[in-house]
PDB file of N, CA, C and O in Angstrom:
ATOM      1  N   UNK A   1      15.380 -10.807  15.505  1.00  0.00           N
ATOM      2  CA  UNK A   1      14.775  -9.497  15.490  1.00  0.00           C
ATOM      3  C   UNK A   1      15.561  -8.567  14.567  1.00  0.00           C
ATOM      4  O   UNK A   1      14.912  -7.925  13.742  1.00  0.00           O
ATOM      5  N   UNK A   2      16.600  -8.454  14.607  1.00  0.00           N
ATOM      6  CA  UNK A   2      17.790  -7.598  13.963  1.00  0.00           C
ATOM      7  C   UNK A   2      17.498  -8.337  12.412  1.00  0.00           C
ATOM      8  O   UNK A   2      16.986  -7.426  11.761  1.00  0.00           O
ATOM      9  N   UNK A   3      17.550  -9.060  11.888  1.00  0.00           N
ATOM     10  CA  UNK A   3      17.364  -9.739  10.718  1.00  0.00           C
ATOM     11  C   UNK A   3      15.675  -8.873  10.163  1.00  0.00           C
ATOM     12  O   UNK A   3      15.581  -8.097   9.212  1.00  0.00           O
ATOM     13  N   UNK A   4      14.789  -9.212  10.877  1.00  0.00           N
ATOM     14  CA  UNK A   4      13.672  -8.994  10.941  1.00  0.00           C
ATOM     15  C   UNK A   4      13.199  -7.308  10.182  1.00  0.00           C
ATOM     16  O   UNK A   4      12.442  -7.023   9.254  1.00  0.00           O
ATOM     17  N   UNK A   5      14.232  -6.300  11.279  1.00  0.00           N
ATOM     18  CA  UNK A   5      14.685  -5.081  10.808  1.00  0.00           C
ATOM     19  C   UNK A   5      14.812  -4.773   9.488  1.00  0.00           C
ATOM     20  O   UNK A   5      14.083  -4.162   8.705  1.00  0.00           O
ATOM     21  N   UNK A   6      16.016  -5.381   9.369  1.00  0.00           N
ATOM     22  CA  UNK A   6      16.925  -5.063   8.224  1.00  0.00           C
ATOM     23  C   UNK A   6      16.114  -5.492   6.985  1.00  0.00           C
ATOM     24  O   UNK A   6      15.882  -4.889   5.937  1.00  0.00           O
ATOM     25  N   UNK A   7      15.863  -6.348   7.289  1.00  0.00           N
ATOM     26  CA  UNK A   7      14.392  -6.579   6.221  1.00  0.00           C
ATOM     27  C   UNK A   7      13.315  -5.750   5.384  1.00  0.00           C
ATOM     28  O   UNK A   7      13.064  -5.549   4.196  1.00  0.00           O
ATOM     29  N   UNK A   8      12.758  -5.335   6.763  1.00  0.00           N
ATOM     30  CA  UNK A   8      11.451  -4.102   6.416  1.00  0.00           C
ATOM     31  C   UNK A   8      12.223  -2.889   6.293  1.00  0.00           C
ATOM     32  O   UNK A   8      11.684  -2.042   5.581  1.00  0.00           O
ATOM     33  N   UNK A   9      13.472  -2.533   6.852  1.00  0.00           N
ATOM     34  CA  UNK A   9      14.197  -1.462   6.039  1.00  0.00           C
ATOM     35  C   UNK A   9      14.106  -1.661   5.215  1.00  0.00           C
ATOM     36  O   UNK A   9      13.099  -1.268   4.627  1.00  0.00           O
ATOM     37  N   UNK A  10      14.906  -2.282   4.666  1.00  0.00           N
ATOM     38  CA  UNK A  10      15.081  -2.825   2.528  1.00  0.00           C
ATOM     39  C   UNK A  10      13.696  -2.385   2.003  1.00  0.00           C
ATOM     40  O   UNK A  10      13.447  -1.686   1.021  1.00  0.00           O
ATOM     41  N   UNK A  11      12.981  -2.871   2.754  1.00  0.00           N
ATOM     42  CA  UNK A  11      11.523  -3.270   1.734  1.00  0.00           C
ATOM     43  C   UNK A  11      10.701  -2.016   2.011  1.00  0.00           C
ATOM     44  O   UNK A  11       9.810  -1.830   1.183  1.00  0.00           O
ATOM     45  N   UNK A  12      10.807  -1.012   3.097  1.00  0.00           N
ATOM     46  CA  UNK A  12      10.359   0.380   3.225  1.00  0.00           C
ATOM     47  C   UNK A  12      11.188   0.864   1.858  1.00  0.00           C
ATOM     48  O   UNK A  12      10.552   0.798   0.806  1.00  0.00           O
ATOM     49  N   UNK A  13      12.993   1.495   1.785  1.00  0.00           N
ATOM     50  CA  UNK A  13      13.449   1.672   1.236  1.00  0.00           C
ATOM     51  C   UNK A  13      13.122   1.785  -0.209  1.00  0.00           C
ATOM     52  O   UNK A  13      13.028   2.857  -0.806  1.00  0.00           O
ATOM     53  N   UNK A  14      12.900   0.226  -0.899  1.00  0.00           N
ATOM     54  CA  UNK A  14      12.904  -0.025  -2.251  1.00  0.00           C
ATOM     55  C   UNK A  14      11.158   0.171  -2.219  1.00  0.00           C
ATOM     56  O   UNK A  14      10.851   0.254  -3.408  1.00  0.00           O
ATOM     57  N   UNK A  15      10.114   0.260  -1.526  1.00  0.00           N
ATOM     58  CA  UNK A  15       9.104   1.178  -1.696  1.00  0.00           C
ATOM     59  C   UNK A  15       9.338   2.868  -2.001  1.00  0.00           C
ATOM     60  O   UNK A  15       9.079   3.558  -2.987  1.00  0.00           O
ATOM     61  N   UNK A  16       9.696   3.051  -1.228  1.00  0.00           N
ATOM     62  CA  UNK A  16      10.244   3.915  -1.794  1.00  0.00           C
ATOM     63  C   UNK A  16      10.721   4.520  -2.759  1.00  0.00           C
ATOM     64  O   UNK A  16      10.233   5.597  -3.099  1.00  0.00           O
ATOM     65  N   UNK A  17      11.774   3.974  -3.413  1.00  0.00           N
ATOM     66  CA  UNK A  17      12.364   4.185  -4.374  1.00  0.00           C
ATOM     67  C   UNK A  17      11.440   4.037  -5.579  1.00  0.00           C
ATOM     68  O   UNK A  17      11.548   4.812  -6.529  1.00  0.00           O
ATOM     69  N   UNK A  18      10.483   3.000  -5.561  1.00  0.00           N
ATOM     70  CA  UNK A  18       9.449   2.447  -6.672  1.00  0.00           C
ATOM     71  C   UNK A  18       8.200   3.611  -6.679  1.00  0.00           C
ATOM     72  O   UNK A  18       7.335   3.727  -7.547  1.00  0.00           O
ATOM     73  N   UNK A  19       8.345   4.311  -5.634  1.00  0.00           N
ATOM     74  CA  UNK A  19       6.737   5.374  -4.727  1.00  0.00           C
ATOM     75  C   UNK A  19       6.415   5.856  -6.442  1.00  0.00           C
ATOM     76  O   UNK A  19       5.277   5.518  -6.770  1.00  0.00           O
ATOM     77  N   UNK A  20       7.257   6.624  -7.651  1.00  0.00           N
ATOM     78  CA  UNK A  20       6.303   7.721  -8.599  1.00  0.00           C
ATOM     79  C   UNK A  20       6.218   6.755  -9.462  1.00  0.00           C
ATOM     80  O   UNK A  20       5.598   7.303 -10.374  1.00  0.00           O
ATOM     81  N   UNK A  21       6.538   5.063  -9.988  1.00  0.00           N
ATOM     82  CA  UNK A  21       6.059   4.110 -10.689  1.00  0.00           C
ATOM     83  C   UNK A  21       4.670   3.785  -9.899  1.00  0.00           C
ATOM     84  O   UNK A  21       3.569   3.772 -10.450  1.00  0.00           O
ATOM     85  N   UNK A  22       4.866   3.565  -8.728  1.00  0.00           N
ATOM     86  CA  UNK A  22       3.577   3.388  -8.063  1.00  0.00           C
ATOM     87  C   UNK A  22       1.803   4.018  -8.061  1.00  0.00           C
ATOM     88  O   UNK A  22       0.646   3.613  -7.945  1.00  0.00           O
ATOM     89  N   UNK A  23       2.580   5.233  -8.272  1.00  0.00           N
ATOM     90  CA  UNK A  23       1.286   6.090  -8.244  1.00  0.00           C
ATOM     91  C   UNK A  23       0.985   6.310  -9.596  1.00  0.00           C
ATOM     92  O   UNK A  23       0.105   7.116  -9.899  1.00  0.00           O
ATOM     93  N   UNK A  24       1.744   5.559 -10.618  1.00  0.00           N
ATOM     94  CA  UNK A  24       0.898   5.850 -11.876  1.00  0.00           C
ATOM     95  C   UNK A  24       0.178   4.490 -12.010  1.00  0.00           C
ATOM     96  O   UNK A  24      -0.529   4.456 -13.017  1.00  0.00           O
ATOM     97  N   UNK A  25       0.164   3.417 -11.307  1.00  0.00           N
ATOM     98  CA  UNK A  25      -0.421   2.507 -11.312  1.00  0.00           C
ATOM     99  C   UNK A  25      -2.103   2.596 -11.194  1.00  0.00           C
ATOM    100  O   UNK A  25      -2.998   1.816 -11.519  1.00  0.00           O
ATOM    101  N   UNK A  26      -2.090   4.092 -10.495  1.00  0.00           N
ATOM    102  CA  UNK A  26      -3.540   4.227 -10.330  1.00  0.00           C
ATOM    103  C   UNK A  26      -4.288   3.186  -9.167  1.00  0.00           C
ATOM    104  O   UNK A  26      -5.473   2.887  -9.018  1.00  0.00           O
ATOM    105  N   UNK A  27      -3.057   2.779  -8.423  1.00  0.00           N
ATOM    106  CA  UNK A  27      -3.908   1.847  -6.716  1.00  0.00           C
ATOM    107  C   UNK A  27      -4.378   2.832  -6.091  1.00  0.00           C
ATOM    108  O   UNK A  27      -5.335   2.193  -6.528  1.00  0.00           O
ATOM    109  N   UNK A  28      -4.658   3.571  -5.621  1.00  0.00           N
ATOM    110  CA  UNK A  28      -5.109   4.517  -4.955  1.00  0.00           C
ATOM    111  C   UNK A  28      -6.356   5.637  -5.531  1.00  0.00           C
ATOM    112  O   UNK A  28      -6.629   6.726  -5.026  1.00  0.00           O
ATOM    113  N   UNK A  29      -7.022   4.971  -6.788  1.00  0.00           N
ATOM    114  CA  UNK A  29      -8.244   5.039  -7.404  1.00  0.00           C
ATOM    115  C   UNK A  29      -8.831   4.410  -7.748  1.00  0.00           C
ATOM    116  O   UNK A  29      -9.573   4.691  -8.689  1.00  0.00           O
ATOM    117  N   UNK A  30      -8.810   2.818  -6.975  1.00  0.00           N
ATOM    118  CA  UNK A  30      -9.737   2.020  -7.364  1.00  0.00           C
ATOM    119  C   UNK A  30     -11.533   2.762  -7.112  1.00  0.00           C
ATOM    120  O   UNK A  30     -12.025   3.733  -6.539  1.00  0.00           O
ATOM    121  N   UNK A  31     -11.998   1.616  -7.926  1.00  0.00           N
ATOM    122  CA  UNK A  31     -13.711   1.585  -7.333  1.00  0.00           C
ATOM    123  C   UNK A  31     -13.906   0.834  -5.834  1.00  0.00           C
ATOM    124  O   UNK A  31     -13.321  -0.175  -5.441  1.00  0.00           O
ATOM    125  N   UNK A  32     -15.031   1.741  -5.037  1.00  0.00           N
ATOM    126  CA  UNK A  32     -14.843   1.281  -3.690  1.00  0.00           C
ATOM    127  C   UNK A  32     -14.300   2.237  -2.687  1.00  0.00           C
ATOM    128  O   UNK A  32     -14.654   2.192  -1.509  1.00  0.00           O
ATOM    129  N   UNK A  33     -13.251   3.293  -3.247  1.00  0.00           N
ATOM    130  CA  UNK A  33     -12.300   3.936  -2.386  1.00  0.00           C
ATOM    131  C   UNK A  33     -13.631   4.620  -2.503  1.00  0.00           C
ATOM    132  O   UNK A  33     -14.558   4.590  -3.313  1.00  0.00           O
ATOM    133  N   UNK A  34     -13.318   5.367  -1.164  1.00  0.00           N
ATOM    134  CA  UNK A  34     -14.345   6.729  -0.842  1.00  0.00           C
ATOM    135  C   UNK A  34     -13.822   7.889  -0.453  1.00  0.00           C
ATOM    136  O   UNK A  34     -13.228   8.163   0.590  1.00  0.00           O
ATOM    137  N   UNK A  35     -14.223   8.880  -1.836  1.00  0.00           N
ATOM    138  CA  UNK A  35     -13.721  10.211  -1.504  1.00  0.00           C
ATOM    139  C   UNK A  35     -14.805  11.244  -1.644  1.00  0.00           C
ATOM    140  O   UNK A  35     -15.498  11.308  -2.660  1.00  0.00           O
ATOM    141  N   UNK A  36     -14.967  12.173  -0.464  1.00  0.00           N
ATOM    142  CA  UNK A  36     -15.731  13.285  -0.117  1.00  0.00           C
ATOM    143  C   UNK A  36     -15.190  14.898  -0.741  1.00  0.00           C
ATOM    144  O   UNK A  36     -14.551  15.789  -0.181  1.00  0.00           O
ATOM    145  N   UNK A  37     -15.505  14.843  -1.507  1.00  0.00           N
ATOM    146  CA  UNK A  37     -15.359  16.633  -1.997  1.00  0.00           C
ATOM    147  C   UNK A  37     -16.105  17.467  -1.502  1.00  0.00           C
ATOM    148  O   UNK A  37     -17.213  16.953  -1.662  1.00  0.00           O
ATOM    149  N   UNK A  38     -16.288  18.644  -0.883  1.00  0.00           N
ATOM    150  CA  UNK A  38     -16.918  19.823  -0.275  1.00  0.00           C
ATOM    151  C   UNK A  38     -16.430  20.725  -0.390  1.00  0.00           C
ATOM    152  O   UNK A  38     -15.458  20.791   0.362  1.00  0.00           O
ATOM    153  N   UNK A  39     -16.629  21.935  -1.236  1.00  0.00           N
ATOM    154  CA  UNK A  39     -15.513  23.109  -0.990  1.00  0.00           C
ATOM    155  C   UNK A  39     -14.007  22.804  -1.343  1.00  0.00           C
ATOM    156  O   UNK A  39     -13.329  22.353  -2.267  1.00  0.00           O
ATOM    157  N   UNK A  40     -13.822  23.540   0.500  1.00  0.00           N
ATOM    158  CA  UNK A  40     -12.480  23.191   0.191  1.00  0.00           C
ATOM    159  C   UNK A  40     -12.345  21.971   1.234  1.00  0.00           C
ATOM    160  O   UNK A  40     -11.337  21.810   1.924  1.00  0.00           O
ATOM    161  N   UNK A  41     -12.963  21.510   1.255  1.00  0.00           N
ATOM    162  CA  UNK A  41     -12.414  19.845   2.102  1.00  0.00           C
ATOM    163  C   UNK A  41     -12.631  18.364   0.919  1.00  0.00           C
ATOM    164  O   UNK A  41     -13.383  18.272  -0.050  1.00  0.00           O
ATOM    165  N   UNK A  42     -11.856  17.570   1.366  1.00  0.00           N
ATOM    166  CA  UNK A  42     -11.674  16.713   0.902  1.00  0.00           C
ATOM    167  C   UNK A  42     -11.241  15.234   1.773  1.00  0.00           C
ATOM    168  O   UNK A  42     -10.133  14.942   2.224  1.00  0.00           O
ATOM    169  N   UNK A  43     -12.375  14.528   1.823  1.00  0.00           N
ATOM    170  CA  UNK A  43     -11.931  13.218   2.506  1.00  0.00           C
ATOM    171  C   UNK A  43     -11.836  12.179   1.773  1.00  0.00           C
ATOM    172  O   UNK A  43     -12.693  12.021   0.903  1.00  0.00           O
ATOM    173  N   UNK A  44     -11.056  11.462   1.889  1.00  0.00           N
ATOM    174  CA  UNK A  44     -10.376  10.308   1.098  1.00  0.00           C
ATOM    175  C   UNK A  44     -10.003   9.049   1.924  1.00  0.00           C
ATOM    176  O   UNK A  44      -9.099   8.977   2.756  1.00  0.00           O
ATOM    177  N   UNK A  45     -10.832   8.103   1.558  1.00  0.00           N
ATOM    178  CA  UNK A  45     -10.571   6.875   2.813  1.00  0.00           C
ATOM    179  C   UNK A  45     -10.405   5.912   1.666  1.00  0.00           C
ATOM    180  O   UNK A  45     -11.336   5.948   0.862  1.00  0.00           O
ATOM    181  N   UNK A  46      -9.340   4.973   1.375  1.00  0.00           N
ATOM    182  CA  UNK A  46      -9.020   4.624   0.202  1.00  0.00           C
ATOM    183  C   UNK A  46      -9.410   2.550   0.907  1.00  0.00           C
ATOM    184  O   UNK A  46      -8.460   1.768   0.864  1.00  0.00           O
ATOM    185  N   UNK A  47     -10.435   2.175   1.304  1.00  0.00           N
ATOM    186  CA  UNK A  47     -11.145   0.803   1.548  1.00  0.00           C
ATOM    187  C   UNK A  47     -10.328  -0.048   0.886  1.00  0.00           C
ATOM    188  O   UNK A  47      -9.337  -0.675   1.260  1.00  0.00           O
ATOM    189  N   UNK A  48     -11.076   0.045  -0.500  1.00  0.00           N
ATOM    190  CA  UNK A  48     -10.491  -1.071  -1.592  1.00  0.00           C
ATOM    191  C   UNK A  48      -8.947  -1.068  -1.854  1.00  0.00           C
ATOM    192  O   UNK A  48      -8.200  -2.028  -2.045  1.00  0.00           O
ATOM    193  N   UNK A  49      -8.639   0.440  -1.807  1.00  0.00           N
ATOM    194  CA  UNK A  49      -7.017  -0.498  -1.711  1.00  0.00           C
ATOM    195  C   UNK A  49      -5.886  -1.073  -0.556  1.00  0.00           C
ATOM    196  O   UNK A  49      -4.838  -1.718  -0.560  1.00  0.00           O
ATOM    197  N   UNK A  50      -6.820  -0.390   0.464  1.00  0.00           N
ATOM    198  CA  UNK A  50      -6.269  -1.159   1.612  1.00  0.00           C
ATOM    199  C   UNK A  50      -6.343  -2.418   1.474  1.00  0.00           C
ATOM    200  O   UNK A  50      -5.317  -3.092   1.380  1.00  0.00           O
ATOM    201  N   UNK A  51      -7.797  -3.059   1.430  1.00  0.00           N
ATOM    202  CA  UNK A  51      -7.562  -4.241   1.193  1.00  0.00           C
ATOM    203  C   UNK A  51      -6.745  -5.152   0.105  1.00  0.00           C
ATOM    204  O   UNK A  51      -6.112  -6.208   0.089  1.00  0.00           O
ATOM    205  N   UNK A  52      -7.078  -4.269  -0.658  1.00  0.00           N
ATOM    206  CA  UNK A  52      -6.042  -5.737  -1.755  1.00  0.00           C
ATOM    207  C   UNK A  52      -4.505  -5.493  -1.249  1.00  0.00           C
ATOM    208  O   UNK A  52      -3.851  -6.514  -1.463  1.00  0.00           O
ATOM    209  N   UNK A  53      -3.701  -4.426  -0.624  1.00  0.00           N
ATOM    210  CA  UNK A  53      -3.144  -4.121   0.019  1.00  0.00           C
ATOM    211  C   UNK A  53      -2.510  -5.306   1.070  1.00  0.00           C
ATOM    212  O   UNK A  53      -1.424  -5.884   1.043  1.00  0.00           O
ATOM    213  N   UNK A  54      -3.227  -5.374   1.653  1.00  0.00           N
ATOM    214  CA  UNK A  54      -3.242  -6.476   2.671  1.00  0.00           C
ATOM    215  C   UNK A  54      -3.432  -7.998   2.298  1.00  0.00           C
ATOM    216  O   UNK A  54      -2.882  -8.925   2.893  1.00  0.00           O
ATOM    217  N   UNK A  55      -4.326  -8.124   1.181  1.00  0.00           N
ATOM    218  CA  UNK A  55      -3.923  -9.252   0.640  1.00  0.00           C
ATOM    219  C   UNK A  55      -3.004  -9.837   0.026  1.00  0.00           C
ATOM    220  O   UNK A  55      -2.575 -10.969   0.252  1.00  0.00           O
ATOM    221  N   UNK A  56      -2.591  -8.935  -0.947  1.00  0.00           N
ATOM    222  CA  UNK A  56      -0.908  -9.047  -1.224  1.00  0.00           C
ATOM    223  C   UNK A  56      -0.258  -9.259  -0.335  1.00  0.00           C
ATOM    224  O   UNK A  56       0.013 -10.442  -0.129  1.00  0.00           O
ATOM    225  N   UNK A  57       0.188  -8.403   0.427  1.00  0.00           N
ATOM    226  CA  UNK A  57       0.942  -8.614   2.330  1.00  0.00           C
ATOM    227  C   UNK A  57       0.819  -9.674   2.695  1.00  0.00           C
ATOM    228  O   UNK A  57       1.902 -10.203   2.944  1.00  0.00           O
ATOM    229  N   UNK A  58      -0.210 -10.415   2.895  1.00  0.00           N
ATOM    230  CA  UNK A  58      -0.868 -11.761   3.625  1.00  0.00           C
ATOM    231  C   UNK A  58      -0.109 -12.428   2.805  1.00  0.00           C
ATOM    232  O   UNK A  58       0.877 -12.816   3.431  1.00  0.00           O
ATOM    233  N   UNK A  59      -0.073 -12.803   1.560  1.00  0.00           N
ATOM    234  CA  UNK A  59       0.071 -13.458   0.686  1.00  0.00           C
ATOM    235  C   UNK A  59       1.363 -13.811   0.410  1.00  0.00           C
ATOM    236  O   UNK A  59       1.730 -14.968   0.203  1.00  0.00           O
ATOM    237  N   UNK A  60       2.327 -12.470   0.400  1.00  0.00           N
ATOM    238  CA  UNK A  60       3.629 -12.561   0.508  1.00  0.00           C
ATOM    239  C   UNK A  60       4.441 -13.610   1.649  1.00  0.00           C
ATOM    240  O   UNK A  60       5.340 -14.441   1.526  1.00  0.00           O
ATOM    241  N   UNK A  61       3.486 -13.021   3.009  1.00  0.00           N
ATOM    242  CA  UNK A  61       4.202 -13.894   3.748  1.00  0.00           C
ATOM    243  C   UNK A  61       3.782 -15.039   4.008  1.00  0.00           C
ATOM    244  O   UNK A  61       4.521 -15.886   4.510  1.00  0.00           O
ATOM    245  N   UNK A  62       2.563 -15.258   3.723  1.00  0.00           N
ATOM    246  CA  UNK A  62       2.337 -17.196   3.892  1.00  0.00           C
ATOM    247  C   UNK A  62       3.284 -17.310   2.559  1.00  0.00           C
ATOM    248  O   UNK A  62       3.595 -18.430   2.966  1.00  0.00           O
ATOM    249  N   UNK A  63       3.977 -17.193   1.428  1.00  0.00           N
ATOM    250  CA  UNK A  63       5.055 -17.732   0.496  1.00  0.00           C
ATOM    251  C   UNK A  63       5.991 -17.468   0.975  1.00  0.00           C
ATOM    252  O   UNK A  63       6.923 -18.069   0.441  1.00  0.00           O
ATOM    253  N   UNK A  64       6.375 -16.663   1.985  1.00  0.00           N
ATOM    254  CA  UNK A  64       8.218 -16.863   2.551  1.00  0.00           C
ATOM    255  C   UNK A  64       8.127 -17.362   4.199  1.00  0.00           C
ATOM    256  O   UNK A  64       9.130 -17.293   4.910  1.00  0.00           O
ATOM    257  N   UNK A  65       6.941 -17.821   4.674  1.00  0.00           N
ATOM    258  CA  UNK A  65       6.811 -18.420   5.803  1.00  0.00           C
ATOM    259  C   UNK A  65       7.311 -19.972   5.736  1.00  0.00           C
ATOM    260  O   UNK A  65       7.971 -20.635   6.536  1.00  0.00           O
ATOM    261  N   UNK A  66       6.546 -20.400   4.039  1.00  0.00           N
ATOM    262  CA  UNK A  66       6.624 -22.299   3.804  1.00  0.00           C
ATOM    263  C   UNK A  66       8.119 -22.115   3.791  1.00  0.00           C
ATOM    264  O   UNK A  66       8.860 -23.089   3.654  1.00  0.00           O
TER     265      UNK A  66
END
C-alpha cells in the first residue's frame, strides 16, 4: 500500500509539474467535448477527453501489471 502511495504521489506531482505543457496540447478541446455557452454561464463536460483519458490509464497499467 505505502509503495502504492508513493507512486501516485510522484505521478500526481510530475502531472503537475508538466500541467502548462499540457494545456497547450489542446486535450481538453477535442471534438465530442460538450460545451454550453449562455450569457454568463458556461458548461463544459469534456466526454472525449475523458475517455481517451482513461484509455491511456487502462493502458498504462495492463503494461506495468505484465
Amino acid at each position: 500500500m505505502g509503495k502504492t502511495l508513493i507512486i501516485l504521489g510522484a505521478a500526481l506531482m510530475l502531472l503537475g509539474l508538466a500541467w502548462p505543457w499540457i494545456t497547450r496540447l489542446g486535450l481538453f478541446h477535442l471534438p465530442g467535448d460538450i460545451v454550453i455557452e449562455r450569457g454568463n454561464f458556461r458548461f463544459y463536460f469534456p466526454i472525449t477527453s475523458a475517455i481517451l483519458i482513461s484509455l491511456v490509464f487502462s493502458l498504462l497499467m495492463w503494461i506495468f501489471r505484465r
